[in-house]
N, C-alpha and C positions, 0 to 999 in steps of 0.2 A: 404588688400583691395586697398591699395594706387598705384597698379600695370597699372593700365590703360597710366597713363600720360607715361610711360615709355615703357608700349609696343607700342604705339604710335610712340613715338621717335625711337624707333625702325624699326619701319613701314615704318617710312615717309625714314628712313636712307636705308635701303635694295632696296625701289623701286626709291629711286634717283640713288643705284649703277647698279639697274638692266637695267633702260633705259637710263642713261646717256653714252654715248658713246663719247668721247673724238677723236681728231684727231689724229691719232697715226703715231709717224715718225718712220717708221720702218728702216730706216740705221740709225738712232740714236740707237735704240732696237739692231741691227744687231752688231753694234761697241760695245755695252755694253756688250752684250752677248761673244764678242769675235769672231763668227764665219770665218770663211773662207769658201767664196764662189769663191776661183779661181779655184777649183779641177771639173774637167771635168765631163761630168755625168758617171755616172756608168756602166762600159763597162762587158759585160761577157764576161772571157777569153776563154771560152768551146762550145761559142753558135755557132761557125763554123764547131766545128768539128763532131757537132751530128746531123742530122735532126729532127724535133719537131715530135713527135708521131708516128714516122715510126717503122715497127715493122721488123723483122732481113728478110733479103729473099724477100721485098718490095722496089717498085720504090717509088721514095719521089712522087712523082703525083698522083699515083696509090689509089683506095678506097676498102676498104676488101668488099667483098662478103659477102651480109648477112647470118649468118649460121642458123638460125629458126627466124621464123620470128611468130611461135604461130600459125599461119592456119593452120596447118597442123592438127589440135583436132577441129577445131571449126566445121568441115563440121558432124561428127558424132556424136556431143555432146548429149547425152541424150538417143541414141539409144547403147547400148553396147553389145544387140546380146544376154541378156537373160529378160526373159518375168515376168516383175512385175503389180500386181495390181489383179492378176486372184481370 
């Protein structure tokens, strides 16, 4: 039964670390951790020689032609040319 006092101290300890927010030096963090931030960003060495989404036989400008677009069923939907309900 004697658990109260302790879940308490509990309590009060969780939500001091949940909203305490400290000033953080991050090149202090940076130097501890060790990182290296001299290296350039991240270059693709392939991204010249492909165009992004072109497909073989296409001008990189060029937009494909829709090939259905669905309308073509919607004009006779319901009528299909044999006779129900007689």
């Amino acid at each position: 039964m004697g658990r109260g006092r302790q879940k308490a101290k509990n309590t009060k300890v969780a939500r001091e670390l949940k909203y305490f927010s400290p000033n953080t030096d991050l090149n202090a963090l940076e130097r501890e951790i060790g990182t290296n931030n001299d290296d350039p960003q991240y270059e693709d060495k392939w991204a010249d020689l492909y165009e992004d989404d072109a497909e073989p036989g296409e001008e990189p400008g060029e937009t494909p032609a829709a090939e259905n677009t669905g309308d073509s069923d919607s004009s006779d939907s319901g009528s299909d040319g044999s006779s129900s309900g007689d």
